[in-house]
N, C-alpha and C positions, 0 to 999 in steps of 0.2 A: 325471873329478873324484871324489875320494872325498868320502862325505858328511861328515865330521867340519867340514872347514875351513866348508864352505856354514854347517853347522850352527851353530856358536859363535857365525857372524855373524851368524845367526838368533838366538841370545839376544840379544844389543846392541840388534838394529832391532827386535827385540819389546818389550824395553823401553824403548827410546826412543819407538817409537811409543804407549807407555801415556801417556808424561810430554806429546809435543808433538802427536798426531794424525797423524802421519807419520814413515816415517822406513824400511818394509820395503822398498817398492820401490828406496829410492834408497840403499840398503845391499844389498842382495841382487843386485838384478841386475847392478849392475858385476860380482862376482863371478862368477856365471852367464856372462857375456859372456866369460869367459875358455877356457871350455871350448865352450859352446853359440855357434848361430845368434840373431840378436837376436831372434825372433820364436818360436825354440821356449823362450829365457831368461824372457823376458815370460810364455808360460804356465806355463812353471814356475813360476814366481813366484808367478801367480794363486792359486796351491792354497792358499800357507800365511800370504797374505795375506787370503784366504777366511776362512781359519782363527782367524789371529789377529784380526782385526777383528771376526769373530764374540764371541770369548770375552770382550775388551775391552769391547765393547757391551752384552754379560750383567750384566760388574761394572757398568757406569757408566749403566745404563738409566734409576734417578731421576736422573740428570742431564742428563738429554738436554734439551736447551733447543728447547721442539718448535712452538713459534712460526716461530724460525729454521731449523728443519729441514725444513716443510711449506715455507717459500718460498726459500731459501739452499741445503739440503741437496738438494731432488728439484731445484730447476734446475739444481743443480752435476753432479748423476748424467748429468742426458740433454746437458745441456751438453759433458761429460767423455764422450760415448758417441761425441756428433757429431763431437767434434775426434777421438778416434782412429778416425774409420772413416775421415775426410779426413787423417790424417796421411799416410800416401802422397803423398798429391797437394802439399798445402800444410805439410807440417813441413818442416822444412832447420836446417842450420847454423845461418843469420843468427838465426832464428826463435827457438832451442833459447838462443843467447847474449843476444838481449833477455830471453827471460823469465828465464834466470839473474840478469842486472842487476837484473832488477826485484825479486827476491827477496831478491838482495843489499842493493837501494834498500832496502825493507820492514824488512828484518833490521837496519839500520842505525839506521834513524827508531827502530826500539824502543829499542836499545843508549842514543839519544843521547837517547833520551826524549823526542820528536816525532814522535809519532804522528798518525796524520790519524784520528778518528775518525768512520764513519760517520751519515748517517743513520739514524735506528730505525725504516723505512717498508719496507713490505711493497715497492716499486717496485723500492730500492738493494736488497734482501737478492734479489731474483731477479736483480737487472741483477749481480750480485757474485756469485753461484750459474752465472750462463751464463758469463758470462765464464772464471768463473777454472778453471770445469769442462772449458771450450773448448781454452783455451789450455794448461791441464794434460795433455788428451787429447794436443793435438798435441805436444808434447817425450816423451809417454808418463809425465810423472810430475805427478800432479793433487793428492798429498796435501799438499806445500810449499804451492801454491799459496792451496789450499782455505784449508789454516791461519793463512799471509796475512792474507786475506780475511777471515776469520772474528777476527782479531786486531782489526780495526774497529768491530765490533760489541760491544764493552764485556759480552763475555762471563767471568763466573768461569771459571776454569782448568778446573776440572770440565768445567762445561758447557760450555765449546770444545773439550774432547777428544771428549767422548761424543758435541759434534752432527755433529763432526768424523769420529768413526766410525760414527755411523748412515747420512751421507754416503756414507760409504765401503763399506759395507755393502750400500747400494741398487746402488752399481755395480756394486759384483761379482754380487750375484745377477742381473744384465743380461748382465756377458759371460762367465762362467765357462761357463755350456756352451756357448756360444761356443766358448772354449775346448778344451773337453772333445771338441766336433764336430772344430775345424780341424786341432786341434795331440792325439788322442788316442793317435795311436799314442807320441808323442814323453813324453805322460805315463803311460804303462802301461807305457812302458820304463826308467824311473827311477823307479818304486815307492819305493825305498829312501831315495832323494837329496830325494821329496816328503816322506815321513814324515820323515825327520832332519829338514829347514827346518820340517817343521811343529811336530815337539816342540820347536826352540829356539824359535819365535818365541812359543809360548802359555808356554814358561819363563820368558821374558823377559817378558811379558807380568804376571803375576804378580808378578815381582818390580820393574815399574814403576808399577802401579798403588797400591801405597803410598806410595809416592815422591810420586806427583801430591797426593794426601791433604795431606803434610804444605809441600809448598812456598808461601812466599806469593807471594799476585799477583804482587807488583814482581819478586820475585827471577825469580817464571817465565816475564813476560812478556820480561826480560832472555835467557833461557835458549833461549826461540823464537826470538828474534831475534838470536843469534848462531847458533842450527840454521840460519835460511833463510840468514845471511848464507855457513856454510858449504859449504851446499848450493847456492845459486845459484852461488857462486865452481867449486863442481866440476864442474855443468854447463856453467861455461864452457869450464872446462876439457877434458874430454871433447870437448865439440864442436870444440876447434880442435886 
């Protein structure tokens, strides 16, 4: 695969992921899967989602809503760690198309403006932290879900991106040398193919981060909630 095509779609998901919290892994990696194994596509991926979740985090650090990050964000990380070591054993098809639905579900409540919002209790934001970190692990894509979740908690747009990638930020420094161990020869042989995904996603990064600035609530919480409803509907897809 030459880097250009990865790349391009590395600006998109780096900006998409400034606006909604997510959006690298489940842009990227279909692509990856066309040339790679699932498993060396996944660590490719890791690097420049590394990368972009870093620099996003940098911008958005007053905003980190850190009440919910100490109890929502570290249970989503170890939560998100346990389901992908058990994805082997317990991910599947059937698995992979409920939590598409449910994303779908989620995506929809927003669109239709019925939304179920959370309790503000330290109990719900960890029980909402494990879960959606669990079940994100096991399909392999946790940031949909996290954002979900975090759509409950009557957070500004800001501060559900940023706690959103502080989140996200805790996992990756958990698996990336992981990573780095499993999968190294497989990244030290596409040097080229990491640096390209990683300059579009911090381009796109940038060029999403103002974006988020100027949208208002309603419009953005509309704007999540047609991302999950399109992203739950492609994980169905894919899976069947």
């Amino acid at each position: 695969m030459t880097p250009w095509v990865p790349a391009l779609a590395a600006v998109a998901a780096g900006a998409i992921a400034a606006v909604s919290g997510f959006g690298i892994g489940s842009l990227l990696t279909p692509i990856l899967l066309l040339s790679f194994a699932a498993r060396d596509a996944v660590a490719l991926v890791s690097v420049p989602h590394a990368v972009a979740s870093a620099v996003r985090l940098g911008k958005l650090w007053p905003d980190v809503h850190w009440p919910t990050f100490r109890q929502f964000g570290v249970a989503s990380a170890f939560g998100g760690l346990a389901g992908a070591l058990l994805q082997a054993r317990l991910g599947g098809t059937a698995l992979t198309i409920v939590l598409g639905l449910l994303l779908v579900l989620a995506g929809s409540g927003e669109l239709a403006r019925r939304r179920l919002p959370l309790p503000q209790t330290p109990l719900w934001r960890l029980f909402g932290g494990v879960s959606s970190g669990f079940f994100g692990g096991l399909v392999g894509n946790q940031g949909g879900l996290r954002s979900a979740a975090l759509l409950g908690f009557r957070l500004a747009p800001r501060e559900l991106v940023a706690t959103a990638t502080a989140s996200a930020v805790t996992v990756d420094v958990a698996r990336l040398p992981v990573y780095l161990y499993t999968a190294g020869p497989v990244l030290a042989s596409h040097v080229p193919l990491i640096a390209a995904t990683s300059t579009g996603v911090v381009a796109g990064t940038f060029v999403g981060v103002p974006v988020l600035r100027r949208v208002p609530e309603n419009t953005y919480r509309q704007m999540i909630g047609l991302l999950l409803v399109v992203l739950g509907a492609a994980l169905i897809v894919m899976a069947m």
